[in-house]
PQR file with spaces between the fields and no chain letter, atoms N, CA, C, O and H, PARSE charges and radii, in Angstrom:
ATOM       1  N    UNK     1      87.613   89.024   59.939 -0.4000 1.5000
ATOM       2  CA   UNK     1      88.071   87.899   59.193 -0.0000 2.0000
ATOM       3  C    UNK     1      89.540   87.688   59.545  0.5500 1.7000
ATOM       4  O    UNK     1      90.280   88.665   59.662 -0.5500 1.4000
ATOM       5  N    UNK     2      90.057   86.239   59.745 -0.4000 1.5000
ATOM       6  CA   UNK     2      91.155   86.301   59.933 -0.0000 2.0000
ATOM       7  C    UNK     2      91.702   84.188   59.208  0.5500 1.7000
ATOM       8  O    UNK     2      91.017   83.166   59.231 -0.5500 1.4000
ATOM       9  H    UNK     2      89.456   85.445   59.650  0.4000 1.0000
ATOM      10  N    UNK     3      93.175   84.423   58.685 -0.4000 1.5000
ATOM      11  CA   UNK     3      93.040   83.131   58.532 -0.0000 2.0000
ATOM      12  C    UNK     3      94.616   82.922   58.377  0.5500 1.7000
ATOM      13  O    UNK     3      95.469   83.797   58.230 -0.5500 1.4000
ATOM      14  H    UNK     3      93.732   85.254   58.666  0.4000 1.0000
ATOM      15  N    UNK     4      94.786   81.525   58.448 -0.4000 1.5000
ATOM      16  CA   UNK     4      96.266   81.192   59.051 -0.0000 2.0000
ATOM      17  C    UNK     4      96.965   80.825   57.948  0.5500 1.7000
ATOM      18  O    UNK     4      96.105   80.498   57.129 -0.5500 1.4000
ATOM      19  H    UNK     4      94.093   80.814   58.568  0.4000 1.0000
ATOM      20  N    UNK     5      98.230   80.670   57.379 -0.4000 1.5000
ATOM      21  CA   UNK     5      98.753   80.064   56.199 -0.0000 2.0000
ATOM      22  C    UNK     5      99.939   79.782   56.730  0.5500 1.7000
ATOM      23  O    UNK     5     100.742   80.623   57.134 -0.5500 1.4000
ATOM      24  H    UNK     5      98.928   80.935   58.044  0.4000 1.0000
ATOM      25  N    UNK     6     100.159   77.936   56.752 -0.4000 1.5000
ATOM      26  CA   UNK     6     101.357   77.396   57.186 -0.0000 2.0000
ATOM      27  C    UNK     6     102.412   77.021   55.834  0.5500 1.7000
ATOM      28  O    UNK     6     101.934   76.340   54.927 -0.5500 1.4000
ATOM      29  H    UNK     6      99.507   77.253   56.424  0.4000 1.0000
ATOM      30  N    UNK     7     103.657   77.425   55.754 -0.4000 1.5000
ATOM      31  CA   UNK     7     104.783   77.464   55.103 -0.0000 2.0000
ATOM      32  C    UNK     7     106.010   76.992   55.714  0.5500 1.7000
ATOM      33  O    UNK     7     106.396   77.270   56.849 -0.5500 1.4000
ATOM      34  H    UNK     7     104.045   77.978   56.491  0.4000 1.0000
ATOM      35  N    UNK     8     106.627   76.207   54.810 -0.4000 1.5000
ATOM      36  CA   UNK     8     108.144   75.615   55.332 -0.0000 2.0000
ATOM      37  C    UNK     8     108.718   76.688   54.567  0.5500 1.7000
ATOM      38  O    UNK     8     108.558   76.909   53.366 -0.5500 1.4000
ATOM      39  H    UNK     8     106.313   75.981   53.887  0.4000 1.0000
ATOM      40  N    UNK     9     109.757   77.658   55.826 -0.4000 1.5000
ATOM      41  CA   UNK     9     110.615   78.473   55.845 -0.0000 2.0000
ATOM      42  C    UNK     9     112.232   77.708   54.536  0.5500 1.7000
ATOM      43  O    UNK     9     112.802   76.674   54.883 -0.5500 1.4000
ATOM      44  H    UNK     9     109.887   77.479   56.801  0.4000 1.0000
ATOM      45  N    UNK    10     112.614   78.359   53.348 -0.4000 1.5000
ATOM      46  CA   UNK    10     113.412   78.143   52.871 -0.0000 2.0000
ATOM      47  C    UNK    10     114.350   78.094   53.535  0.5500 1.7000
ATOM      48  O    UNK    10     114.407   78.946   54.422 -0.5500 1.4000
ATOM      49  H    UNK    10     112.152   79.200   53.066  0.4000 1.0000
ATOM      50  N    UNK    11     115.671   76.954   53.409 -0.4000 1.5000
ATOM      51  CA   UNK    11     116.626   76.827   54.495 -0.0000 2.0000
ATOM      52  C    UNK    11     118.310   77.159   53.224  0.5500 1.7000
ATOM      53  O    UNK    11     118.940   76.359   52.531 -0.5500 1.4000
ATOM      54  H    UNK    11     115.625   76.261   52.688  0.4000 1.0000
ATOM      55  N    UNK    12     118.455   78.418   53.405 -0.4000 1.5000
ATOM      56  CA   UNK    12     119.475   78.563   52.733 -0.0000 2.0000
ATOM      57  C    UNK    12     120.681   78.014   53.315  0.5500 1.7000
ATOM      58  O    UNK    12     120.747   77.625   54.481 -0.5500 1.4000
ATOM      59  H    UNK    12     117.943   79.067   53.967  0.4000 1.0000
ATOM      60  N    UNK    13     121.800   77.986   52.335 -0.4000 1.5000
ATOM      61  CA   UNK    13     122.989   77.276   53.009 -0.0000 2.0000
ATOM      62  C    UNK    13     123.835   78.175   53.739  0.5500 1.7000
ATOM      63  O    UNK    13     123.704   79.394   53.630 -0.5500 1.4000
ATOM      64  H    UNK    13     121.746   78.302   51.388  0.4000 1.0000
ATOM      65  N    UNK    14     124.746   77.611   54.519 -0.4000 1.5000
ATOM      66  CA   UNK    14     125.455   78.525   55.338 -0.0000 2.0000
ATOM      67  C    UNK    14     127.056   78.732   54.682  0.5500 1.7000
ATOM      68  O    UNK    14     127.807   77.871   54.220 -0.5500 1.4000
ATOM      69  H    UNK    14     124.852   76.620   54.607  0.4000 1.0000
ATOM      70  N    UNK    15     127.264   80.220   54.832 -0.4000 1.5000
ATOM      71  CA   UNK    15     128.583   80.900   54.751 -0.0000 2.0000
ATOM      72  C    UNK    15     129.448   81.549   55.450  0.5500 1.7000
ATOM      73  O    UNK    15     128.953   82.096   56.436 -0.5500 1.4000
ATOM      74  H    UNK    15     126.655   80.919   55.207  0.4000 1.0000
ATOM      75  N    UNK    16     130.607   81.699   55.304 -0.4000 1.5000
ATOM      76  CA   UNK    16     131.158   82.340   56.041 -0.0000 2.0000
ATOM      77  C    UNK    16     131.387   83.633   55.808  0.5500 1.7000
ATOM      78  O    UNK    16     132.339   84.204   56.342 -0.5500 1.4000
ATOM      79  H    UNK    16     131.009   81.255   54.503  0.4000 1.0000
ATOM      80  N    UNK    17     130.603   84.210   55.041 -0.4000 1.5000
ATOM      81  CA   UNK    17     130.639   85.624   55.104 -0.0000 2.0000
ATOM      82  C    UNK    17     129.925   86.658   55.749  0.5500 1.7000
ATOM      83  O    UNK    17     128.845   86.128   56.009 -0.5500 1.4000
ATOM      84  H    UNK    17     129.831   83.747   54.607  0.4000 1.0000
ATOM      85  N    UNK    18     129.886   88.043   56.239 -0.4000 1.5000
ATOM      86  CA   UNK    18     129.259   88.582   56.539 -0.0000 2.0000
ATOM      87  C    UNK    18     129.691   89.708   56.466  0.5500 1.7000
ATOM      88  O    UNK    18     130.897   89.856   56.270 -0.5500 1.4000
ATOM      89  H    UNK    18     130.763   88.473   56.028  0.4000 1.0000
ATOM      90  N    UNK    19     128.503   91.274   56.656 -0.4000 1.5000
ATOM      91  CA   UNK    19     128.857   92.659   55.836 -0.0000 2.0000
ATOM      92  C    UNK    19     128.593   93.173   57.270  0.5500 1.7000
ATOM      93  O    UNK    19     127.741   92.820   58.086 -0.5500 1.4000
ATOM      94  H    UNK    19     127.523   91.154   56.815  0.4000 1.0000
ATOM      95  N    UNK    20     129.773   94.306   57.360 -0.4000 1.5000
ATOM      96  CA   UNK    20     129.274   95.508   58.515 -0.0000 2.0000
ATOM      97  C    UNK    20     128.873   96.541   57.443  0.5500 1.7000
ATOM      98  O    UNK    20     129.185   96.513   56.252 -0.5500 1.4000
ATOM      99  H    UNK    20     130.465   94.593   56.697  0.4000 1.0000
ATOM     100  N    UNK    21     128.167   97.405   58.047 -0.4000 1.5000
ATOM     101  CA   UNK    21     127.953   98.775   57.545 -0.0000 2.0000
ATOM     102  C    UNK    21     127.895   99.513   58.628  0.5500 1.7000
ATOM     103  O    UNK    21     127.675   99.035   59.741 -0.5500 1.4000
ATOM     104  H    UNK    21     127.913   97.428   59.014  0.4000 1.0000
ATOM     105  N    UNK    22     128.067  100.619   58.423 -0.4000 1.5000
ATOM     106  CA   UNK    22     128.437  102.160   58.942 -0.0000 2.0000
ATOM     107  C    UNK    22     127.429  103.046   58.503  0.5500 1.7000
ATOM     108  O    UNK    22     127.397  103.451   57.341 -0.5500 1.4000
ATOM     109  H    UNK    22     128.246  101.007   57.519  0.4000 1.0000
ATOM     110  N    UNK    23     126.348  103.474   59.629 -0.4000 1.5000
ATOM     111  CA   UNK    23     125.617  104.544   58.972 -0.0000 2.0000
ATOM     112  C    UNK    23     125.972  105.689   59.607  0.5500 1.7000
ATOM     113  O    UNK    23     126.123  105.670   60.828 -0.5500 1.4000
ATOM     114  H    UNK    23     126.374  103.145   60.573  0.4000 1.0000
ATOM     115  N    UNK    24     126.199  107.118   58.707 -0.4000 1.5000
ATOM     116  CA   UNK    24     126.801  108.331   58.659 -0.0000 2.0000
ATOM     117  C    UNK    24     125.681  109.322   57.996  0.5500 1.7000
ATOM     118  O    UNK    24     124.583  108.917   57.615 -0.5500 1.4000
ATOM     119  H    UNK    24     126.077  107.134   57.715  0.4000 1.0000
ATOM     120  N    UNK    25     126.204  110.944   57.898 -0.4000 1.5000
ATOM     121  CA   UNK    25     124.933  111.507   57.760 -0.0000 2.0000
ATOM     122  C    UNK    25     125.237  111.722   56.553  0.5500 1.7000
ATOM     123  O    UNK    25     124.434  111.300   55.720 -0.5500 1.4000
ATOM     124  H    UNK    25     127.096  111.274   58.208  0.4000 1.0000
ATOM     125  N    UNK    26     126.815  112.632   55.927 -0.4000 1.5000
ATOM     126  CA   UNK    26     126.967  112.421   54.096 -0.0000 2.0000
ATOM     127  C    UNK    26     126.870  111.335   53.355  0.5500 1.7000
ATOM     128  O    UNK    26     126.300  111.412   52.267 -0.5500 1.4000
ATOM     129  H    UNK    26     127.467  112.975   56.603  0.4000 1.0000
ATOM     130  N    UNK    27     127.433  110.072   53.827 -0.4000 1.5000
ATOM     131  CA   UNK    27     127.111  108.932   53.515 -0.0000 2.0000
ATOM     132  C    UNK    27     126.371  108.460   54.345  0.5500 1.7000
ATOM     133  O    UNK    27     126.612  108.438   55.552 -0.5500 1.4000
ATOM     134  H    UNK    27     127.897  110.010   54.711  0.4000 1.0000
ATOM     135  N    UNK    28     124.977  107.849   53.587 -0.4000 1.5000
ATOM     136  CA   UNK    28     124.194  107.075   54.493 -0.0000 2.0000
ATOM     137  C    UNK    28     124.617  105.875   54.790  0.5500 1.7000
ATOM     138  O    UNK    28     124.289  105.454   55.899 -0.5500 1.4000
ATOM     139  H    UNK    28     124.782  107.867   52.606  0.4000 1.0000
ATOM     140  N    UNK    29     125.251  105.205   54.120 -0.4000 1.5000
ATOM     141  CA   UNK    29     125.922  103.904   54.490 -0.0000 2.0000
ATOM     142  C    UNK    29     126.962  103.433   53.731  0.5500 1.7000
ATOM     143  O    UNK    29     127.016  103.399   52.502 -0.5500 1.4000
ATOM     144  H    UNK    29     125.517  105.547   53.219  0.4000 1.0000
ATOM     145  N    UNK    30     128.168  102.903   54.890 -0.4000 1.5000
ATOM     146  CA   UNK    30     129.333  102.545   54.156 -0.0000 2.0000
ATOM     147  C    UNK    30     129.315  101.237   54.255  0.5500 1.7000
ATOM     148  O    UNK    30     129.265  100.958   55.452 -0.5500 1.4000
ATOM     149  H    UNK    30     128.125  102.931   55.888  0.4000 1.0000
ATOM     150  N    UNK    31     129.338   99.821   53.277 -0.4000 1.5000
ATOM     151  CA   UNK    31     129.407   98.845   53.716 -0.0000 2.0000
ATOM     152  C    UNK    31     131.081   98.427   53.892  0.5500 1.7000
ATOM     153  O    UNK    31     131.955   99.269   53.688 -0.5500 1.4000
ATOM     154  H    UNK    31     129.379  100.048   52.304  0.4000 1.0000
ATOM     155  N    UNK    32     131.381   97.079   54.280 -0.4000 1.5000
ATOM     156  CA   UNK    32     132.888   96.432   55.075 -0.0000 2.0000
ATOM     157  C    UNK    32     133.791   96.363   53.569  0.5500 1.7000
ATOM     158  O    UNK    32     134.984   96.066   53.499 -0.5500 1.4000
ATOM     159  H    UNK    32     130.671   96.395   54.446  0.4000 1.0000
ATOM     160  N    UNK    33     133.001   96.674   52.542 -0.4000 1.5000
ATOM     161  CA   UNK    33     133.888   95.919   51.223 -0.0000 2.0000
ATOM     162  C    UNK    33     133.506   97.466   50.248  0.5500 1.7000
ATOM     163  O    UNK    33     133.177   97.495   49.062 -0.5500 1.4000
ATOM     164  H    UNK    33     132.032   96.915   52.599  0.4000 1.0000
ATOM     165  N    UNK    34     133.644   98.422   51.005 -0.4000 1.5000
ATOM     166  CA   UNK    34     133.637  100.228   50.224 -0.0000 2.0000
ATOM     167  C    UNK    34     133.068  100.332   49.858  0.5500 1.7000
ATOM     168  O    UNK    34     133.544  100.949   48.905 -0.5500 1.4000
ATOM     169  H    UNK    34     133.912   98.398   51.968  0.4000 1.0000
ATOM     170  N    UNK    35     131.660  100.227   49.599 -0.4000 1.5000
ATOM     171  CA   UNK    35     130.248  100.285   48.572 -0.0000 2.0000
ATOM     172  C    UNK    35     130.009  101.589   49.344  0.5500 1.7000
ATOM     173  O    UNK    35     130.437  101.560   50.498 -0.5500 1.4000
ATOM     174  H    UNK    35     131.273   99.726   50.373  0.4000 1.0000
ATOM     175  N    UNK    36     129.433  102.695   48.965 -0.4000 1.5000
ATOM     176  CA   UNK    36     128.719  103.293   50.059 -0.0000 2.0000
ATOM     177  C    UNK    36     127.788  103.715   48.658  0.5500 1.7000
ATOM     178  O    UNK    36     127.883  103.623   47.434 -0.5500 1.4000
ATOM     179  H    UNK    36     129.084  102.719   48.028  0.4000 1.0000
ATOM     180  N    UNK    37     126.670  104.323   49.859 -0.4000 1.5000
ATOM     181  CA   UNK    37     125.159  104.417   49.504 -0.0000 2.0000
ATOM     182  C    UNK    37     124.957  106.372   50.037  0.5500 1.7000
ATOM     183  O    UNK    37     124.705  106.778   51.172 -0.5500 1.4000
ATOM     184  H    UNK    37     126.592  104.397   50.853  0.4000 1.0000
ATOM     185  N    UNK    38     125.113  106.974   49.138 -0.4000 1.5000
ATOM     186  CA   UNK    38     124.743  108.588   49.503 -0.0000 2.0000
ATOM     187  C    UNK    38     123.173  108.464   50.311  0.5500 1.7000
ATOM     188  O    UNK    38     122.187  107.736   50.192 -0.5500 1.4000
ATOM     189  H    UNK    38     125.317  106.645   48.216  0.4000 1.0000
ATOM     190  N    UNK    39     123.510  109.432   51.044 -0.4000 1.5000
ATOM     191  CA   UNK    39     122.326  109.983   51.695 -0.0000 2.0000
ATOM     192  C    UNK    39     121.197  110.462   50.988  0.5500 1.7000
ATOM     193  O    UNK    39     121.478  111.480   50.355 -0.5500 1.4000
ATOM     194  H    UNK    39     124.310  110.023   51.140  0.4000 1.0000
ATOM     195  N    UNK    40     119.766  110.018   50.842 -0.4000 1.5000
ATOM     196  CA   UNK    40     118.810  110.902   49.769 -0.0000 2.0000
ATOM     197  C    UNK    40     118.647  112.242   50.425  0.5500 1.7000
ATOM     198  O    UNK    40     118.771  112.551   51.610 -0.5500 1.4000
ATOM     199  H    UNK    40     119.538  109.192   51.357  0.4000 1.0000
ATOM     200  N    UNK    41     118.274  113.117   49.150 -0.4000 1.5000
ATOM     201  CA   UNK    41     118.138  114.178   49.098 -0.0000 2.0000
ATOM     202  C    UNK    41     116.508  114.955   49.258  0.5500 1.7000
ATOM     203  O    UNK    41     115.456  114.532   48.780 -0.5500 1.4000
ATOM     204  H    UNK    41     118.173  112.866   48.188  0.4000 1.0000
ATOM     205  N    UNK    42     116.672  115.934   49.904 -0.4000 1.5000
ATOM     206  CA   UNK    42     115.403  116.450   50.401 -0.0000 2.0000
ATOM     207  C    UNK    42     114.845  116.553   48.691  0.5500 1.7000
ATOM     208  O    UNK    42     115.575  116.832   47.740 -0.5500 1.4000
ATOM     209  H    UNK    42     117.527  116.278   50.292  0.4000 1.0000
ATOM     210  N    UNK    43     113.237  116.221   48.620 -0.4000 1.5000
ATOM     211  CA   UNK    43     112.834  116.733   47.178 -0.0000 2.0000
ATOM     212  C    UNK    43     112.796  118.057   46.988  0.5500 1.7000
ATOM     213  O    UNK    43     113.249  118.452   45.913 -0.5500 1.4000
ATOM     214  H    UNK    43     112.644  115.994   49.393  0.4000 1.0000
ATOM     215  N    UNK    44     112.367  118.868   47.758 -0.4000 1.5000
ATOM     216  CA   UNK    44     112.736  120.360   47.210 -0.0000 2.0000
ATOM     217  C    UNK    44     113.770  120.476   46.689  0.5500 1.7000
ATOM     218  O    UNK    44     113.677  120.986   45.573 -0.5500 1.4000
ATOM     219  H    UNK    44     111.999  118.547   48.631  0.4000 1.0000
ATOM     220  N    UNK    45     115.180  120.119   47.134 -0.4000 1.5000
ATOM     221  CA   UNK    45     116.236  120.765   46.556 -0.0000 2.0000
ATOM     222  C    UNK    45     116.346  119.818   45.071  0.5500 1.7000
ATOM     223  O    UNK    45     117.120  120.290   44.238 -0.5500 1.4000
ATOM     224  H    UNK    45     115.255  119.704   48.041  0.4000 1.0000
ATOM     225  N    UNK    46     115.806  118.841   44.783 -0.4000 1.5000
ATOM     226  CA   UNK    46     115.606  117.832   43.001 -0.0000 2.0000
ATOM     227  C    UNK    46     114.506  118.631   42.530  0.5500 1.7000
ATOM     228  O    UNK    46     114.596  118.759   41.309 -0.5500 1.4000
ATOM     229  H    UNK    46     115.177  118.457   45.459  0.4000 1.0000
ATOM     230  N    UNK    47     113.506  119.220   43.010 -0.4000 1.5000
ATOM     231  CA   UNK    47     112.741  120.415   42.075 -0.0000 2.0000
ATOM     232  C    UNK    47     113.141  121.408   41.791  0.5500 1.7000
ATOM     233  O    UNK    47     112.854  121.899   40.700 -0.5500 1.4000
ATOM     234  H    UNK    47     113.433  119.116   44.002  0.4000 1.0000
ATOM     235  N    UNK    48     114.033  122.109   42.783 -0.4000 1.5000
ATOM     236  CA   UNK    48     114.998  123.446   42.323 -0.0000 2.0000
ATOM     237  C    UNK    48     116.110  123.226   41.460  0.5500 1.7000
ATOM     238  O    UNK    48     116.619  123.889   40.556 -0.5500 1.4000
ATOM     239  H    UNK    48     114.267  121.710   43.670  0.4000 1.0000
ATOM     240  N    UNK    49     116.343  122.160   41.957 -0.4000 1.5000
ATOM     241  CA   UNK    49     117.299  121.692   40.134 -0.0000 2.0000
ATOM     242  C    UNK    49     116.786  121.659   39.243  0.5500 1.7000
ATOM     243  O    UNK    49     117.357  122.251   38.326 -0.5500 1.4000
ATOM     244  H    UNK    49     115.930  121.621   42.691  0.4000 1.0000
ATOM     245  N    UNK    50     115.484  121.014   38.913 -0.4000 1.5000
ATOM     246  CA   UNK    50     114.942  120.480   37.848 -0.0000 2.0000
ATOM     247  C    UNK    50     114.766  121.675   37.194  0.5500 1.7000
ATOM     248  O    UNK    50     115.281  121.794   36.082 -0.5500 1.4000
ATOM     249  H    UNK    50     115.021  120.533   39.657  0.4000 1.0000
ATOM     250  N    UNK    51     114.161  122.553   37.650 -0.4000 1.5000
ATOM     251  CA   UNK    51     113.720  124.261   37.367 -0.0000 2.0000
ATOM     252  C    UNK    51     115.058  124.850   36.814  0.5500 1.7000
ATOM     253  O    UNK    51     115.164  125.562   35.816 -0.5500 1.4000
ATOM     254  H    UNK    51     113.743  122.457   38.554  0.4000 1.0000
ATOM     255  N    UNK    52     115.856  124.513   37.470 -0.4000 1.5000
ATOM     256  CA   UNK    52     116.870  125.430   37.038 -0.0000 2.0000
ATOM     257  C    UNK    52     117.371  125.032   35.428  0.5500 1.7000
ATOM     258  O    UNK    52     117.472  125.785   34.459 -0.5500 1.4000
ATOM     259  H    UNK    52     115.771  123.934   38.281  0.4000 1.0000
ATOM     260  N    UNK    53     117.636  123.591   35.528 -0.4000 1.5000
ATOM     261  CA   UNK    53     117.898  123.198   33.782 -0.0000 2.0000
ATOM     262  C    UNK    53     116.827  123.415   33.082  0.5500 1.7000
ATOM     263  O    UNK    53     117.315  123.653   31.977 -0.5500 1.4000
ATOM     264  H    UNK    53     117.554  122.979   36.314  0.4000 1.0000
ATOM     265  N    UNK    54     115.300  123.524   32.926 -0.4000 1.5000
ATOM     266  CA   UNK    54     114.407  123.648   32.157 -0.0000 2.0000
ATOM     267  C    UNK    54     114.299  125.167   31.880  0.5500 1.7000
ATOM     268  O    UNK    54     113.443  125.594   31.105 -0.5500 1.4000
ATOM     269  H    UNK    54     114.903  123.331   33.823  0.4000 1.0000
């Protein structure tokens, strides 16, 4: 089975802005305006925590 669905693409307006980011391994990402985004954490080491406070 296969079938087609035609859509007019939303045409947002244009700006003059735009973001770099920086991906790193402690920080997973730094964006151009200092936001950064930590690296996730393996789940074992959020179950050995969890254990440890309970």
């Amino acid at each position: 089975m296969s079938f087609v669905v035609e859509i007019q693409p939303e045409i947002l307006p244009k700006t003059d802005n735009s973001v770099g980011i920086d991906l790193g391994i402690k920080t997973f990402a730094t964006f151009s305006d200092g936001t950064k985004v930590d690296a996730p954490k393996p789940l074992k080491k959020r179950i050995k925590k969890l254990r440890k406070v309970k």
